[in-house]
N, C-alpha and C positions, 0 to 999 in steps of 0.2 A: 464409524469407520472414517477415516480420514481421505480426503481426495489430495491428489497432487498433478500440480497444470505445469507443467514443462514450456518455454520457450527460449530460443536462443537470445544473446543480448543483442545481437543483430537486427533482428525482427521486435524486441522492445524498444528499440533507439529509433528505428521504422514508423511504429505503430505507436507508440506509449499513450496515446487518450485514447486508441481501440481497445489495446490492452486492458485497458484501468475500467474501460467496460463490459469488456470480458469477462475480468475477474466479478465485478459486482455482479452479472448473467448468472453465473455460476453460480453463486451465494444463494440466489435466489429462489432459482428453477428448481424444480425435480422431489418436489415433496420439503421434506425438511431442509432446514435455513441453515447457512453455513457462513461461518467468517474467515478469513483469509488468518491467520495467527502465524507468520513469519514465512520467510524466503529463503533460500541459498542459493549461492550461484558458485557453481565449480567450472572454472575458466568461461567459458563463452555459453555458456547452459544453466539456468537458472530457473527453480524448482519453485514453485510458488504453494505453502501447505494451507489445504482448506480445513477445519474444524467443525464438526455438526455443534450450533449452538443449543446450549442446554435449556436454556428457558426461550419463549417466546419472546422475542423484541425485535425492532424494526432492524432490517438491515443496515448493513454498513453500504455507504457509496465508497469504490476505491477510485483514485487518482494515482496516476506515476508523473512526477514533476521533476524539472529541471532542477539540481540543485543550486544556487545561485552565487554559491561562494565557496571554499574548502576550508576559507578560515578557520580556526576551529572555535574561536570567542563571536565573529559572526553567523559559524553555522548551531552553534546552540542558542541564539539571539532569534534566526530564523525558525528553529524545532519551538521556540516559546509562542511565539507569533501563532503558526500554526496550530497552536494543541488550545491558546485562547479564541481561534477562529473554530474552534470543534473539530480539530482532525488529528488523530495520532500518527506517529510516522512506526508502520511496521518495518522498514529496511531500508536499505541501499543498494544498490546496482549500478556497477561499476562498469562506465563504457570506455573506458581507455583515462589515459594519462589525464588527471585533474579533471575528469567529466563523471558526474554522476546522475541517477535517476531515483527520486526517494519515490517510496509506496507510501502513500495517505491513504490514513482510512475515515471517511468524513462518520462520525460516531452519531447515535443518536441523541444525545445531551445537545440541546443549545446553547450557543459560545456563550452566553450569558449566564447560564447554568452551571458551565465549568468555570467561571470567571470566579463564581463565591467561595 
């Protein structure tokens, strides 16, 4: 069964490193382990989807970070960086004109591991 965590982008632009351990709380607690597998945000509400993971493995930590640019040859320069630091970016969340918020999932592979 799938869970789904609602918050406005108000209270993530607020909160985003409370958020970001919120979501991993979640994943965690409550018997069976769950990972976050994507987002939507329809205007100012933004749905965050949990997945029950199938096999056993350590959780994911989540991050919501600043994006740091909109470029769009430096922000896929930025998603490389991170996915060699061991994080995948599940989304984006959009807080107004040129501002965003990406969801990282820190994975359990070490950056050395996804490096080969």
């Amino acid at each position: 069964m799938i869970r789904q965590v609602k918050y406005t982008v108000s209270d993530i632009a607020f909160d985003a490193a409370g958020i970001g351990k919120r979501l991993t709380a979640l994943c965690i607690h409550g018997g069976r382990p769950y990972m976050v597998r994507g987002l939507c945000q329809l205007d100012e509400a933004v749905t965050f989807v949990l997945v029950p993971c199938e096999h056993e493995r350590p959780a994911d930590e989540y991050h919501l970070i600043k994006v740091p640019t909109t470029e769009p040859e430096a922000f896929e320069a930025e998603l490389s960086i991170r996915w060699h630091a061991g994080f995948d970016c599940i989304g984006l969340i959009n807080l107004g004109p040129a501002e965003f918020l990406m969801l990282l999932a820190r994975v359990d592979a070490t950056a050395e591991e996804r490096a080969l």
